[in-house]
C-alpha positions, 0 to 999 in steps of 0.5 A: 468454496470447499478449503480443498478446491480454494487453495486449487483455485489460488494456486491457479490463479497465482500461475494464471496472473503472473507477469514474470519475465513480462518486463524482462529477466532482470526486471525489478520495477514489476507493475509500476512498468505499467506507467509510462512517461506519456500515462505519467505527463497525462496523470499530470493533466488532471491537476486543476486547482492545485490542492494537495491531500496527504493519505499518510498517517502521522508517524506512531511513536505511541504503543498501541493495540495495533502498534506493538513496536512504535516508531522510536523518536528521540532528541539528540539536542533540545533548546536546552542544550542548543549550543552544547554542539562546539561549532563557534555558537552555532545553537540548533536541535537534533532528533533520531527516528526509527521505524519498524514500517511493516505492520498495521500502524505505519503508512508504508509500501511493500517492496517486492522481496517483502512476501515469498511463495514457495521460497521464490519472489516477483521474476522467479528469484530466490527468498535466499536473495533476501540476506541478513543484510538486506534484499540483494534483488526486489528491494524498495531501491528500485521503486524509491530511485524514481518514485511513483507519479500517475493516475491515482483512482479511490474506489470507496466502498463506504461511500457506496454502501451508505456507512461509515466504516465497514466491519471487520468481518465485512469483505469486498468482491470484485462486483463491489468494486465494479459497482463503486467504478459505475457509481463514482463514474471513473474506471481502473484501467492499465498503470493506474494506482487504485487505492480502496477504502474501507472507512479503517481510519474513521472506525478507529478514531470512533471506537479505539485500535484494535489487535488487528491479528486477533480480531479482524479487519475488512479487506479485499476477497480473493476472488479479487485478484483476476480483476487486479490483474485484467484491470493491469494496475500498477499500485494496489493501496488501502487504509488496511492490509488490502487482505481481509484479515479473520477468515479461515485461510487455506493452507499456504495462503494466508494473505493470498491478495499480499502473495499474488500482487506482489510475487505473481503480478509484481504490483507494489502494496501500500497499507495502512493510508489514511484516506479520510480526507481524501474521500472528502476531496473527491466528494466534493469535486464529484471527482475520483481522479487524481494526480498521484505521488509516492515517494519511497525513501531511498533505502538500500536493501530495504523490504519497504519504506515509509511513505507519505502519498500525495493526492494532486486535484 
């Protein structure tokens, strides 16, 4: 596809899967819409032994090649200062964290004010909604005051070519994930929380981080996107960015999966989960289903949050 027509093609697309106005002017929810009380108490059905999988990465407070900023963690009282607080021999520790969530070391979801095209985010409002003080319309607030529980399917992309991990310059189109579907026996349909790996966390712990930026990494195709939008789901997450990261951009459209999923289609991101073991969960139980919990922090304003999802079998 000549880079001319691809960026032709991404703007159409982008028009073509808008859901502004889909919900409402003041909508904030986007495609999380799409999970009604009776497909949520249905999610709930699928719980069958109660066992829980964390797809979260441990918080990295550690510098990295992927992690330039780490997540600050520090002691504000230890054992050894434990009665240093005067409150009538109360001993006890105290700690302080802060989180840079955006980036390729942090498990987190992407607000819908986390990404702009042409000066305009999700529902057609203003880049200028987003001050220096924080998101006014789009932020994580509306998402974290509920939650997120539905449906959750993992499509494993690994699994179904017979790898490990996939490599940086390999990318995934929608007959793969159609394949992956029919191979696994479930299908991604309307309010579902779809998560694709990519085999990323298995790849680092075998061969190191990697500067995500300058060398690469696996990820969704644009032409994707049409197939996002049909199969009407509510959370998009990945062990990656969901955008293949290496290939030539057009013009405008560095991270098309990112700029039409949250801006056109209003379906929130997560990126950089850890799905390892719940790859190994769902081969066991020959089951790609799940109960699915998101839990953003409640932060006011905020572009994302930091996010531990739970998988229920």
């Amino acid at each position: 596809m000549a880079e001319a027509v691809k960026r032709e093609w991404l703007e159409r697309t982008f028009e073509e899967v808008k859901n502004w106005g889909r919900w409402g002017p003041e909508d904030e929810r986007g495609a999380l819409n799409y999970i009604t009380p009776e497909r949520r108490a249905a999610a709930a059905r699928l719980v069958r032994d109660g066992a829980l999988v964390s797809c979260a990465l441990d918080l990295a407070v550690e510098p990295a090649a992927d992690n330039p900023t780490p997540a600050q963690h520090m002691m504000v009282v230890a054992g050894d200062a434990r009665d240093s607080i005067v409150m009538g021999g109360l001993e006890m520790s105290l700690d302080f964290f802060g989180v840079a969530c955006h980036g390729s070391a942090v498990s987190h979801i992407d607000a819908l004010c986390h990404v702009f095209v042409r000066g305009q985010m999700y529902n057609g409002r203003g880049a200028d909604e987003v001050k220096s003080t924080g998101a006014l319309r789009n932020s994580i607030g509306p998402v974290a005051a509920e939650g997120i529980a539905g449906r959750g399917v993992l499509l494993d992309i690994p699994r179904l070519r017979g790898v490990e991990w996939l490599e940086l310059s390999d990318r995934i189109a929608p007959e793969e994930l159609v394949a992956a579907e029919r191979e696994q026996r479930v299908s991604v349909g309307e309010g579902d929380l779809l998560l694709v790996s990519t085999g990323r966390q298995t790849r680092r712990a075998a061969l190191g981080p990697w500067v995500v930026i300058e060398q690469g990494m696996a990820g969704l195709l644009p032409s994707c996107i049409p197939w996002l939008h049909e199969r009407r789901i509510a959370v998009l997450g990945t062990d990656g960015f969901s955008d293949a990261i290496g290939d030539p951009p057009a013009p405008g459209w560095p991270v098309p999966i990112h700029q039409c999923c949250l801006v056109a289609m209003g379906v929130h991101l997560m990126d950089n989960l850890d799905l390892r073991a719940l790859a190994r969960a769902c081969a066991e139980r020959r089951r790609w289903e799940f109960f699915f919990v998101a839990q953003p922090l409640r932060i006011a304003r905020g572009t994302g949050s930091p996010v531990n999802p739970v998988a229920i079998f």
